[in-house]
NUSELO-226467 format. One record per residue (C-alpha): residue number from 1; residue in three letters; y, z, x. Coordinates in Angstrom, 1 decimal. Example, Ala and Ser with C-alpha at 12.3 -4.5 7.8 and 13.67 -1.06 7.14 Angstrom:
<rs>
- 1;ALA;-4.5;7.8;12.3
- 2;SER;-1.1;7.1;13.7
</rs>
This chain:
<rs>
- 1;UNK;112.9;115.9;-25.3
- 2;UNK;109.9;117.1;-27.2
- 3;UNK;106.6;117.5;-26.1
- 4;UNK;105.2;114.2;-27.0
- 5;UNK;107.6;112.2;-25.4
- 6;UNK;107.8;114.0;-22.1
- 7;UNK;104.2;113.9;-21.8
- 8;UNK;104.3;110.3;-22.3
- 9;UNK;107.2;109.6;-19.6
- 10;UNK;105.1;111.7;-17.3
- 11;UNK;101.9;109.3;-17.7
- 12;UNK;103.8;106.2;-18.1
- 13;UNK;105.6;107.2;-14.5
- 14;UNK;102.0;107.2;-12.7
- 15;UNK;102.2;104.6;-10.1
- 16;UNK;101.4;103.9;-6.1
- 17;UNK;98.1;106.2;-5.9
- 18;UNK;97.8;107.2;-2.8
- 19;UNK;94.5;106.6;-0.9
- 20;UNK;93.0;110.4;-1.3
- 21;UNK;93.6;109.2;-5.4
- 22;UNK;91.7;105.7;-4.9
- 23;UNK;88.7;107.4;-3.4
- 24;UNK;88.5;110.3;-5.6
- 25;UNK;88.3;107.5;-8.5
- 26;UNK;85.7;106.0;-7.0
- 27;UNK;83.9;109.1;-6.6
- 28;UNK;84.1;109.3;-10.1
- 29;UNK;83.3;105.7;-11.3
- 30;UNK;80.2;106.1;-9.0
- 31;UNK;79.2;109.6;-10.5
- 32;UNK;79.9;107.7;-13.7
- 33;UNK;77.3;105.5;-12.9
- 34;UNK;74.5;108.1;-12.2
- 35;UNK;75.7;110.0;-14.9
- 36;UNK;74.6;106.3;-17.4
- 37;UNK;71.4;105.8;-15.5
- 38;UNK;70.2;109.3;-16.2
- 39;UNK;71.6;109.1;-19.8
- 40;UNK;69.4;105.9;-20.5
- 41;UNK;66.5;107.5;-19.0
- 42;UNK;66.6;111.0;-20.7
- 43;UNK;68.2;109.7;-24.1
- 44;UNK;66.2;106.8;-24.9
- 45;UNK;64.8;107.3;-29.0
- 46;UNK;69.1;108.1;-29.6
- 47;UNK;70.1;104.8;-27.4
- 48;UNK;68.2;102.6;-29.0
- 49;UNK;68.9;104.0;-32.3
- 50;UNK;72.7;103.7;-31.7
- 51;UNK;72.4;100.3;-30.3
- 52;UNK;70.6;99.2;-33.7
- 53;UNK;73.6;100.0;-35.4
- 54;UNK;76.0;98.8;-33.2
- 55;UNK;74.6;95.4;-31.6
- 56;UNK;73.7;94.5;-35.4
- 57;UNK;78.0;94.7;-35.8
- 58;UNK;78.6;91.3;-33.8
- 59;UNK;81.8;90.4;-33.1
- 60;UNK;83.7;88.4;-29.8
- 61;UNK;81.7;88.8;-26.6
- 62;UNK;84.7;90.6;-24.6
- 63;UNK;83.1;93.5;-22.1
- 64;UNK;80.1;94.4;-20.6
- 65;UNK;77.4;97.0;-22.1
- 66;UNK;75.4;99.0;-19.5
- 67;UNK;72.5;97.3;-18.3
- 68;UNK;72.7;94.7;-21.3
- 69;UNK;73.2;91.0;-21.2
- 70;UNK;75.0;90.6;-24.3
- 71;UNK;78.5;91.3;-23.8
- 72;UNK;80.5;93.0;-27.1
- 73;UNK;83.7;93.4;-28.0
- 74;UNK;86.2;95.9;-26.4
- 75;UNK;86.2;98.9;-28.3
- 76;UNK;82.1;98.5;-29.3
- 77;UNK;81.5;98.3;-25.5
- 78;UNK;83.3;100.9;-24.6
- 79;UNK;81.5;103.5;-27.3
- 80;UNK;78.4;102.2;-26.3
- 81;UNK;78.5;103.2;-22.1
- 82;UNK;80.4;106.1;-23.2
- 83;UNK;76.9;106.8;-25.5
- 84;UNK;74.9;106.0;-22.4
- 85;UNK;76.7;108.0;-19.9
- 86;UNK;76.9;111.5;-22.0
- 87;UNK;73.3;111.3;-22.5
- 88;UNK;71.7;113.2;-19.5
- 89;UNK;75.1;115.8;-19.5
- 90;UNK;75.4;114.9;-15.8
- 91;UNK;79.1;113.7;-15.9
- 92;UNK;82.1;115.0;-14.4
- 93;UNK;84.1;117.4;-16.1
- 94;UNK;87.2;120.0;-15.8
- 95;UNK;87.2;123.3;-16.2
- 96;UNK;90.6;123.9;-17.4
- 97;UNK;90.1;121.2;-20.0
- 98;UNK;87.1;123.0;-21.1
- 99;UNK;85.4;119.5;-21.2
- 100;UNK;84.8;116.3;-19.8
- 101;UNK;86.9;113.1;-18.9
- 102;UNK;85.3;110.3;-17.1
- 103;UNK;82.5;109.6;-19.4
- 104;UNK;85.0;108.5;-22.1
- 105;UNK;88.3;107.1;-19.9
- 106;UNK;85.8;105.0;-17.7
- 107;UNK;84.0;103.2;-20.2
- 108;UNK;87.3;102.6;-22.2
- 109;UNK;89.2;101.8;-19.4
- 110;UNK;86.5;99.5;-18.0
- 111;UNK;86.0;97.7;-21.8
- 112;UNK;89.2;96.4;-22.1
- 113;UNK;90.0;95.5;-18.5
- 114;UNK;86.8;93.0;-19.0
- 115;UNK;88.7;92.0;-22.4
- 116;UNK;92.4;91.4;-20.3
- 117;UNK;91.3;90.5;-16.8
- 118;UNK;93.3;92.9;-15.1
- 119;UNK;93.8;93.6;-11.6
- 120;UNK;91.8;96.6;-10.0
- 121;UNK;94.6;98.8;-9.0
- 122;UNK;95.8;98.6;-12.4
- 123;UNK;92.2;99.6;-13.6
- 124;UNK;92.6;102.4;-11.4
- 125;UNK;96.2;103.3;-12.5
- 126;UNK;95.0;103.7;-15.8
- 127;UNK;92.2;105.8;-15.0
- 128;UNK;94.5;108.3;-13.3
- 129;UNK;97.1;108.6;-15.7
- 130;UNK;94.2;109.1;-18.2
- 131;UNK;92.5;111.7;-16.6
- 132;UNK;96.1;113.3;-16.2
- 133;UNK;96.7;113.0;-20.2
- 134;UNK;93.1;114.2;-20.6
- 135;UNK;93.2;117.8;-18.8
- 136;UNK;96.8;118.4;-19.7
- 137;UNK;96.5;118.2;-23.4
- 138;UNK;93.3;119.9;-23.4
- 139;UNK;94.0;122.4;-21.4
- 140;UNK;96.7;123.7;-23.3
- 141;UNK;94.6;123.6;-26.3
- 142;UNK;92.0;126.1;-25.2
- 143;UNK;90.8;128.3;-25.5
- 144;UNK;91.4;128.0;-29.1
- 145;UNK;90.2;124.3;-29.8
- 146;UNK;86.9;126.1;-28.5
- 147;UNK;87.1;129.0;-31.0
- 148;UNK;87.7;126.8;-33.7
- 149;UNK;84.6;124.4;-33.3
- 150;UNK;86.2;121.6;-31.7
- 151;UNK;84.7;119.5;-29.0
- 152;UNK;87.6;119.1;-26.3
- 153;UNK;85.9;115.7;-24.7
- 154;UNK;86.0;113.6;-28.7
- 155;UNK;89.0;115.7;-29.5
- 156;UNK;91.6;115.4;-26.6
- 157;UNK;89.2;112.2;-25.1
- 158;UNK;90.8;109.6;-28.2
- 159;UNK;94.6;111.0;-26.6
- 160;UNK;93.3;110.1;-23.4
- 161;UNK;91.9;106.9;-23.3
- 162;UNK;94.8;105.6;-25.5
- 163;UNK;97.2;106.3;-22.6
- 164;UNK;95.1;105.3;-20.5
- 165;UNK;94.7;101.6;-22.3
- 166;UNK;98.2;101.7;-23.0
- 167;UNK;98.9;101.6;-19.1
- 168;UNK;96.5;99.1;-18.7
- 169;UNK;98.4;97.0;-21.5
- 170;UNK;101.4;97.7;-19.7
- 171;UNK;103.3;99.2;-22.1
- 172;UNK;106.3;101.5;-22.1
- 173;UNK;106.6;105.3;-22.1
- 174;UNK;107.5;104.0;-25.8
- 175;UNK;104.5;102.6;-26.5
- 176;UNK;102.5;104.9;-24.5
- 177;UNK;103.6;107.8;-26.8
- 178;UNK;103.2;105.7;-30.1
- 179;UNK;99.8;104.3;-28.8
- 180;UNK;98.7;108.6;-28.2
- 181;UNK;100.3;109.2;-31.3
- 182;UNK;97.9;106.7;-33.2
- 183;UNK;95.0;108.5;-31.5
- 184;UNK;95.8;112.1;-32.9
- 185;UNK;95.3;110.5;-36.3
- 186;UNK;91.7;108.9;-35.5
- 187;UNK;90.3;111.6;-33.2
- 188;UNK;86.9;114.0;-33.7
- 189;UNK;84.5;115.5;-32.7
- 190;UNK;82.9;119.4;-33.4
- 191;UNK;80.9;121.7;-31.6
- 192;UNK;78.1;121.5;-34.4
- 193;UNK;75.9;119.9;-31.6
- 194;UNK;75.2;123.4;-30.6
- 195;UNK;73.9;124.7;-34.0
- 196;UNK;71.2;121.7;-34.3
- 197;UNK;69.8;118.2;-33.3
- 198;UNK;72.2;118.2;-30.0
- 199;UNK;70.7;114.6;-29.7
- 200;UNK;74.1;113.5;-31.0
- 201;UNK;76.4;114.8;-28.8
- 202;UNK;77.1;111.5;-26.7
- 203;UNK;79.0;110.3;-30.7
- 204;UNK;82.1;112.3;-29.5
- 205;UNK;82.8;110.6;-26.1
- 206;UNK;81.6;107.4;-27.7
- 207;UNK;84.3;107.6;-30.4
- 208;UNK;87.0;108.3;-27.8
- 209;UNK;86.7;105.6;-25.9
- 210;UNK;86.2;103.4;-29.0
- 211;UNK;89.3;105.4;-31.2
- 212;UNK;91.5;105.1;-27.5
- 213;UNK;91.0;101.5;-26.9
- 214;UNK;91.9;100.5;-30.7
- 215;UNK;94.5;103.0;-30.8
- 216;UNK;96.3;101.1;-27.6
- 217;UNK;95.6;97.8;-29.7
- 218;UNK;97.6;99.0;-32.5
- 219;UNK;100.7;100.3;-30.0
- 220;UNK;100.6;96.9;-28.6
- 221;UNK;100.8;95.2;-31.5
- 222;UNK;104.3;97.3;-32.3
- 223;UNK;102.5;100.1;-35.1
- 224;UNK;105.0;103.0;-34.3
- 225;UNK;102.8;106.8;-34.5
- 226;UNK;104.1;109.7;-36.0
- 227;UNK;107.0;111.0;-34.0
- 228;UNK;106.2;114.9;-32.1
- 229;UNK;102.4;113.8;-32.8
- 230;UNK;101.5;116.8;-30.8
- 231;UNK;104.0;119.0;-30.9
- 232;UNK;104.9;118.9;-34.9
- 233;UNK;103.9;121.1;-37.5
- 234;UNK;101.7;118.9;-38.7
- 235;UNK;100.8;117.7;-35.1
- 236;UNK;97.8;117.7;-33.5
- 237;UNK;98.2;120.6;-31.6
- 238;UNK;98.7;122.8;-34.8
- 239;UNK;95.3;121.4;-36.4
- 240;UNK;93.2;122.4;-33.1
- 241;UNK;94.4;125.6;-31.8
- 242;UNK;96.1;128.4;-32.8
- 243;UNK;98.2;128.5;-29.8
- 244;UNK;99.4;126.1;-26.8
- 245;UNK;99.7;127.0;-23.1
- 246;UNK;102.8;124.4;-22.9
- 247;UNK;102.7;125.2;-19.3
- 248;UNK;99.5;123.4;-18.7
- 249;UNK;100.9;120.0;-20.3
- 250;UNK;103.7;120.0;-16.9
- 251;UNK;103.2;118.2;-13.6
- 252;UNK;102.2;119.7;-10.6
- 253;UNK;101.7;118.6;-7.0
- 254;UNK;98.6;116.6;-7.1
- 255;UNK;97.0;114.3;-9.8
- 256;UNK;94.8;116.1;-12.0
- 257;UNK;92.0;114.1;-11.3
- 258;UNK;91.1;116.1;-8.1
- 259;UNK;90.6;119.2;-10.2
- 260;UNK;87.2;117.9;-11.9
- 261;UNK;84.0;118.7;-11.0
- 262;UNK;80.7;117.0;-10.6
- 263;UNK;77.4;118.2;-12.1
- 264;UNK;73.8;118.4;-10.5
- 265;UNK;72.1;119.4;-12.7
- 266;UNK;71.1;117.8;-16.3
- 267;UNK;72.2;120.3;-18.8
- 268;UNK;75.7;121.7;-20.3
- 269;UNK;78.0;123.1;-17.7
- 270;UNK;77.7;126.5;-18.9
- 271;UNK;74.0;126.8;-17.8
- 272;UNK;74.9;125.6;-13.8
- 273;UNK;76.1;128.6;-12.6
- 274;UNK;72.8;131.1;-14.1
- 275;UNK;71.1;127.8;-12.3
- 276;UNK;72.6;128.6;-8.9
- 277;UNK;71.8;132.0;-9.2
- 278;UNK;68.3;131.7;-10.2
- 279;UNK;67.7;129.3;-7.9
- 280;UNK;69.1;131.9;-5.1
- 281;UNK;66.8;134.4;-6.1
- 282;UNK;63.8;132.4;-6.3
- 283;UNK;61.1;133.4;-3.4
- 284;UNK;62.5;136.8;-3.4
- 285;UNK;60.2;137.8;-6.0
- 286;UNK;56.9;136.1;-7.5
- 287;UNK;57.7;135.6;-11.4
- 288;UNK;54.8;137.7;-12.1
- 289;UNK;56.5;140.8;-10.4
- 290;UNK;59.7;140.6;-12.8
- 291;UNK;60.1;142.9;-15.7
- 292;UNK;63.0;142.1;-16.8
- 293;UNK;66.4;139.6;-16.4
- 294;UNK;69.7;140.6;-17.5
- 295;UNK;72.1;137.2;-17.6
- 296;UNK;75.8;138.4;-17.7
- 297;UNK;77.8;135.2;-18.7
- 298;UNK;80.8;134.6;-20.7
- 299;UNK;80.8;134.5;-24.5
- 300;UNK;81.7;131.1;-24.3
- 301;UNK;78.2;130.1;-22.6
- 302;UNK;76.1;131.8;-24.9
- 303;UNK;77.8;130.1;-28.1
- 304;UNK;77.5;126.8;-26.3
- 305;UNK;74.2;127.0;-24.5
- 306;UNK;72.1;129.4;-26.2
- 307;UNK;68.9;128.1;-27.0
- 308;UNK;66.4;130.0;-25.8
- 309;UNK;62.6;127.9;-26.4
- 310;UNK;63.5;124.1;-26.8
- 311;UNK;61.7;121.9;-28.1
- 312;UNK;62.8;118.2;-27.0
- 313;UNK;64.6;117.0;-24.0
- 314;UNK;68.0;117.7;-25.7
- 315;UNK;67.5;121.4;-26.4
- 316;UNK;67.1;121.2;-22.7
- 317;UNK;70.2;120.5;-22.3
- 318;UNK;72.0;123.7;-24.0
- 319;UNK;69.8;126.2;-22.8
- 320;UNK;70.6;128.9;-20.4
- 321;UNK;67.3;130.7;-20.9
- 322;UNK;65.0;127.8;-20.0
- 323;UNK;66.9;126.7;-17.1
- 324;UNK;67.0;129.8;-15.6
- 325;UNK;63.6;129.9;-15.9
- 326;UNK;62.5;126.8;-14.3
- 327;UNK;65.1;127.6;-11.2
- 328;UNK;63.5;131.3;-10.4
- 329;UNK;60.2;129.6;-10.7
- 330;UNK;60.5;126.3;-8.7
- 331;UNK;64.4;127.0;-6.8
- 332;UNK;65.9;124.1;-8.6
- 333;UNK;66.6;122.1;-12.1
- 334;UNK;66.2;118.3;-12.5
- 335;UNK;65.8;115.7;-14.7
- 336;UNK;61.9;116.1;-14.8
- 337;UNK;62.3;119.3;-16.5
- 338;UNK;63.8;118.1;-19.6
- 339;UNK;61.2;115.4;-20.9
- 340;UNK;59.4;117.0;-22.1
- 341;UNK;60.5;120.9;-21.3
- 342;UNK;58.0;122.4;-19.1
- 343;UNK;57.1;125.1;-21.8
- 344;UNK;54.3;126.1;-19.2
- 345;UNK;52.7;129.8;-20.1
- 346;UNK;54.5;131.1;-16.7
- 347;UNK;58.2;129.5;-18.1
- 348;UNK;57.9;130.7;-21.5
- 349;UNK;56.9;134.5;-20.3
- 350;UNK;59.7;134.1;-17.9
- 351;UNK;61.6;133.2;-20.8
- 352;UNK;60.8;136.1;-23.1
- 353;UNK;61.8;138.5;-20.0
- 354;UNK;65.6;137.2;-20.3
- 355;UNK;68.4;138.8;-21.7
- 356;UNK;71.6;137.0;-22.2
- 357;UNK;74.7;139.1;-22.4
- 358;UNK;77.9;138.4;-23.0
- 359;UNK;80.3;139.6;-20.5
- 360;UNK;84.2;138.7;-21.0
- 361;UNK;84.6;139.4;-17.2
- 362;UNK;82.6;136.2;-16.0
- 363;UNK;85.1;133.9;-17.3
- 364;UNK;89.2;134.0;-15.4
- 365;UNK;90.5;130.9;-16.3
- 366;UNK;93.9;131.3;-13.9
- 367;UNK;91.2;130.8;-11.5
- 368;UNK;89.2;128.3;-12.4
- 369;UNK;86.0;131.0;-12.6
- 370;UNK;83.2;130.8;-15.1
- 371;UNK;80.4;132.6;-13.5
- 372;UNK;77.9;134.3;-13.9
- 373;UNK;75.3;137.1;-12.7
- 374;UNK;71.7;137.8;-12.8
- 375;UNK;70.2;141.0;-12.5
- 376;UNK;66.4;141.0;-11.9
- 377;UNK;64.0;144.5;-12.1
- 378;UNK;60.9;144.2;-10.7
- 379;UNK;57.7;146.0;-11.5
- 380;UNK;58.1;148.4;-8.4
- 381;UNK;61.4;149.8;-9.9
- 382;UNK;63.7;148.0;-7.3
- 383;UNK;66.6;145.3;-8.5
- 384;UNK;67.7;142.4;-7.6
- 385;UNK;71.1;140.8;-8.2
- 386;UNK;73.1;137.4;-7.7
- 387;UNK;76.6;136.3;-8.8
- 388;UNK;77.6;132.7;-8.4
- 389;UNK;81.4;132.9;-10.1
- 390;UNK;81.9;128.8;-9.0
- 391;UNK;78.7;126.5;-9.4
- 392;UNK;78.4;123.6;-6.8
- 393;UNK;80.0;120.2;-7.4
- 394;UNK;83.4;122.2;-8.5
- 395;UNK;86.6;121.7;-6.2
- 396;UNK;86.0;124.8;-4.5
- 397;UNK;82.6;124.4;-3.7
- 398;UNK;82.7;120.4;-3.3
- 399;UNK;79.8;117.7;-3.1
- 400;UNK;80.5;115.1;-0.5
- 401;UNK;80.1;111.1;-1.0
- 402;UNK;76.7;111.4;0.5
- 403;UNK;75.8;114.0;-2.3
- 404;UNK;77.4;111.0;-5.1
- 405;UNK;75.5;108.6;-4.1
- 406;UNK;71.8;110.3;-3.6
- 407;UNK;72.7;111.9;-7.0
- 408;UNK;73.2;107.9;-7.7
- 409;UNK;70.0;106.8;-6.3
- 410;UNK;67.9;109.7;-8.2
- 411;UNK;69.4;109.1;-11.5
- 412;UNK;68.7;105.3;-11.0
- 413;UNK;65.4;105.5;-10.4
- 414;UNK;63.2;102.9;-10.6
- 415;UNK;65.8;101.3;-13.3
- 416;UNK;67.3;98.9;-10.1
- 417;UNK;65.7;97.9;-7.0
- 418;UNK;67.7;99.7;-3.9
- 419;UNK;69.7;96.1;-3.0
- 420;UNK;71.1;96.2;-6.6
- 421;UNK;72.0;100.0;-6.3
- 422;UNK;73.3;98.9;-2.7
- 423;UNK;75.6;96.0;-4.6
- 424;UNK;76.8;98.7;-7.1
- 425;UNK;77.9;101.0;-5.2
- 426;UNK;79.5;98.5;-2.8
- 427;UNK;81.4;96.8;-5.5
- 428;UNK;82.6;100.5;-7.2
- 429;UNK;83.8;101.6;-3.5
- 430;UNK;86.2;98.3;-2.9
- 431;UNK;87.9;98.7;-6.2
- 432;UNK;91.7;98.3;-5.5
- 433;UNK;94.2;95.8;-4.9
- 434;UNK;95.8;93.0;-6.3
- 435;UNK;92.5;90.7;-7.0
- 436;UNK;91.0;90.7;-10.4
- 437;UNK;88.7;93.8;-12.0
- 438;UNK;85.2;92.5;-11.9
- 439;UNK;83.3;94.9;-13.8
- 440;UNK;80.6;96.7;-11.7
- 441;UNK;77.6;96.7;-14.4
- 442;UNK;77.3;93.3;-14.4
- 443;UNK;76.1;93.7;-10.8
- 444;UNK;72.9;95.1;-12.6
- 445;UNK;69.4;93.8;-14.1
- 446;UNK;70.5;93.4;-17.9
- 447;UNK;68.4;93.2;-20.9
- 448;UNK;68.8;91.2;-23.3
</rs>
């Protein structure tokens, strides 16, 4: 049996979640959630943009739009709160993967169980076999889908959400692997984001969730994929890597889904653990006192997140100099930092004083470490070092409920008064069962 087809047995056999699974997807749906509010918030001249082109497309009124009254149909609805919910790059992610997962499989997942009325525990089958499809294929791509300028959350996210929506259709391991198959063909998304106008990174989740839901629609309606999709030397696999880790695309002894992490902090993964760091040193020496701050971090990183003055909120985002900067001044990084930056005279001097430097060492992907270390000298010759090798929210170094849901109530705002935040996060922590999905954001104020 080729790869292709085993992969799709494997997600087609996910079934009878156990309780530690339901919770840890609701952890996720609710750090979806934040992850949308702060998007809207911190992404707004882009939204509204994108909306533009996409309300102005019409179609049935099948699923729900974030925080919208006007319902579109399945595949528009689930680009559109995968837009919304990349936009603040506060979504959960894997490390393995190299990218993240929730941000498309929710909103695609979510789209066409308004469209199908399904029940909740099959919503939440989906989800899991999605997230499992997800970091398996991705995994095995990397690092070389990475090298070669692809963006692992468009890229391996179409795959993804079209098993996932083939679940939810109920369909095969047979249609499953057709409806995956489709996706290879319609999937995207580069790294270019990084070079300029990173504004439009939220496309590549968007399209995803839009390519996985239609692809699942094709599979359904019996269009067969090319067979060994991934595996053949034409297959997907050959176009995004140079070589596959097929051990990554295997089983193991827990769903995948526990292996993702959640994000505190507004900006690209790469910047949170410098943040950690900085944020450990600050108080230990005033910024005026600071000569000089050597950043060792992983090539990766500084291809990723290198921008060292932004200029808008979504340079913010990709910058491992500024955020460093406002964490050794104030001992944190939030969402008020990024609109617009605090260029202050004290954070762009800070910023001139840093030094980013690639060290290979930072990164061990058997173990799940990207890291990195700061090394301050101060004006009185002494040093100062810190070394954060797993950032908080990962597995290892785990946020709790409580953590989701002030994360939740931040990121909110004053978007919902605290009885519809209340409802929300009610409704997302009963999902399960036999009754029938009732999707969450229409539990919120909606604009027209």
């Amino acid at each position: 049996m080729g790869i292709s087809s085993a992969l799709a047995r494997d997600l087609a056999g996910i079934r009878n979640l156990t309780e530690e699974d339901r919770e840890q997807l609701r952890t996720l749906i609710l750090d979806f959630f934040a992850a949308s509010f702060a998007g809207v918030k911190a992404n707004g001249a882009f939204n509204a943009a994108v909306e533009k082109a996409v309300f102005s497309q019409g179609g049935a009124p099948e699923s729900a739009v974030f925080l919208h009254s006007r319902k579109l149909p399945a595949r528009l609805a689930a680009f559109m709160n995968a837009v919304y919910g990349h936009g603040a790059e506060l979504d959960d992610g894997n490390k393995k993967a190299a990218g993240h997962a929730g941000v498309h499989l929710i909103p695609a997942v979510f789209a066409l169980a308004d469209r199908l009325g399904s029940t909740q525990e099959a919503v939440l089958t989906a989800l899991a076999a999605g997230y499992e499809a997800y970091i398996r294929i991705s995994s095995a791509a990397q690092p070389g889908m990475v090298r070669r300028g692809f963006h692992s959350t468009g890229m391996a996210g179409s795959l993804a959400c079209a098993a996932a929506c083939a679940r939810l259709y109920g369909l095969d391991a047979v249609g499953l692997e057709d409806a995956v198959a489709l996706a290879t063909t319609m999937s995207g998304g580069l790294l270019s984001y990084g070079d300029s106008r990173p504004a439009i990174k939220p496309l590549n989740p968007g399209k995803a969730a839009e390519n996985g839901v239609f692809a699942a629609m094709l599979a359904r309606e019996g269009v067969r994929g090319p067979a060994e999709a991934l595996e053949g030397p034409n297959g997907w696999f050959h176009a995004v890597t140079e070589e596959t880790d097929e051990s990554c695309l295997k089983g193991g002894d827990h769903l995948l889904l526990h292996d993702c992490y959640f994000k505190l902090y507004p900006s690209c993964r790469h910047t949170h653990c410098g943040i950690d760091a900085a944020a450990a040193l600050h108080g230990k020496a005033k910024p005026e006192e600071i000569v000089s701050a050597e950043v060792y971090i992983y090539p990766n990183a500084i291809k990723l997140a290198g921008i060292r003055f932004p200029k808008d909120a979504d340079e913010t985002k990709f910058s491992i100099p500024y955020t460093l900067a406002c964490a050794l001044q104030t001992g944190t990084y939030g969402i008020a930092d990024m609109d617009p930056p605090r260029m202050t005279e004290e954070i762009t001097t800070l910023i001139g004083k840093i030094t980013m430097i690639a060290d290979p060492a930072m990164e061990d992907r058997s173990r799940g470490i990207r890291g990195a270390r700061i090394r301050l000298t101060l004006k009185d010759g002494s040093v100062l070092e810190e070394s954060v090798s797993v950032p908080k929210g990962d597995p290892e170094n785990p946020l709790t409920r409580q953590d989701i849901l002030a994360k939740l109530k931040t990121c909110a705002g004053d978007q919902v008064s605290e009885a519809e935040l209340s409802a929300l996060a009610g409704a997302v922590l009963g999902i399960g069962g036999e009754a029938p999905f009732e999707n969450p954001m229409l539990l919120l104020p909606q604009k027209p």
